[in-house]
Each structure stands twice: as structure tokens, then as C-alpha cells.
C-alpha positions as CSV (number, residue, x, y, z in Angstrom):
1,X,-91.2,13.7,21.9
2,X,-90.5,17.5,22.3
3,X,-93.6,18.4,20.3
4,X,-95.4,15.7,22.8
5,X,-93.7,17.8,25.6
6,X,-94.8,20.9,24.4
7,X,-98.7,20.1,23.8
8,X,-98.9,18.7,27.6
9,X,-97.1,22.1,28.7
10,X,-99.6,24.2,27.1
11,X,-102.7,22.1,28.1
12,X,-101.7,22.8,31.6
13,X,-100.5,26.3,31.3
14,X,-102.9,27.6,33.8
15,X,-102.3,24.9,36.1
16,X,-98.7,24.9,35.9
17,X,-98.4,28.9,36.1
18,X,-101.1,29.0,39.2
19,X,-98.5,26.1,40.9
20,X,-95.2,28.5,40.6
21,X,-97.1,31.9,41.7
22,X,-98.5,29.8,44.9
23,X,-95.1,28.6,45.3
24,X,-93.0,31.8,44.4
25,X,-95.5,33.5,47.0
26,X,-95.4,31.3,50.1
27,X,-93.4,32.7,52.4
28,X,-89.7,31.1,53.5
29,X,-88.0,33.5,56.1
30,X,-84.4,33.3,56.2
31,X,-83.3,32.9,58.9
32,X,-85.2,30.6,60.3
33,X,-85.3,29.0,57.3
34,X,-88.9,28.2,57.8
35,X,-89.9,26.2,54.2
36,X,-93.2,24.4,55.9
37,X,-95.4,26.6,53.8
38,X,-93.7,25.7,50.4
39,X,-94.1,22.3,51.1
40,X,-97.5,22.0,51.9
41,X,-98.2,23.4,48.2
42,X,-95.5,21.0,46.8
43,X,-97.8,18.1,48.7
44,X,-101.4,19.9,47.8
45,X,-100.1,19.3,44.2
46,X,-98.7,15.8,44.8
47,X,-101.5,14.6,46.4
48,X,-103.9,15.7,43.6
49,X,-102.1,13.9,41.1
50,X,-101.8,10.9,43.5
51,X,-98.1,11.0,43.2
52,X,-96.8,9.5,46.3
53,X,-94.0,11.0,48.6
54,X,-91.5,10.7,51.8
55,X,-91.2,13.6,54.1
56,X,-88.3,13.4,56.1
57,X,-87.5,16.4,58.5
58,X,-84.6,16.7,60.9
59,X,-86.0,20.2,61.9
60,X,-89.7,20.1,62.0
61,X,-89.8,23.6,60.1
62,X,-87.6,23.2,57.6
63,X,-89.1,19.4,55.8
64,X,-87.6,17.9,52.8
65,X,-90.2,16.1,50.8
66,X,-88.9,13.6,48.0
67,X,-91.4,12.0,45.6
68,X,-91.0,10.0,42.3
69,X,-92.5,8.9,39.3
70,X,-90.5,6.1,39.0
């Protein structure tokens, strides 16, 4: 399994290190706490792998998006 784990992880290096500089680089200014930008590149990536989610947002700039494999 962890050898498994491994291979996948370095098939999609590129993708997976392109995926955390985008999200280590969109901006989330505290206060306001404004996260809308992070979670648009959570869903971009979600939504190419067809992986479906809920957004659910009691303040309109500060979403929480909750997916699952499952």
C-alpha cells in the first residue's frame, strides 16, 4: 500500500506541487478573513477530478466547502 501511495504521489508531483503554490499564494486577508479566493482553487481542482462538493457559507466571503470521496 505505501509503495502504491508513493508511485501515485510522484506521478502527480507537478500537479500536486502547482495545486499548493496556487493555494499557498491566494490571498486570505485577516481580518476580514476573506478565504473566497482559496476556495475557488480548492473547487477548480474538485471539479476537474469530478469530485463532488457542498459549499455552505454563513458569511458570503469566508465559504466552507466540504467534499468526499466516500
Amino acid at each position: 500500500m505505501r509503495t502504491e501511495l508513493l508511485k501515485q504521489i510522484e506521478q502527480d508531483r507537478e500537479r500536486i506541487i502547482a495545486f499548493i503554490r496556487g493555494f499557498v499564494q491566494a490571498p486570505t486577508p485577516n481580518p476580514p478573513g476573506d478565504t473566497l479566493v482559496a476556495m475557488q482553487h480548492v473547487r477548480t481542482l474538485l471539479d476537474s477530478e469530478s469530485v463532488s462538493y457542498d459549499i455552505h457559507a454563513r458569511d458570503a466571503t469566508m465559504p466552507n466547502l466540504v467534499a468526499s470521496t466516500a
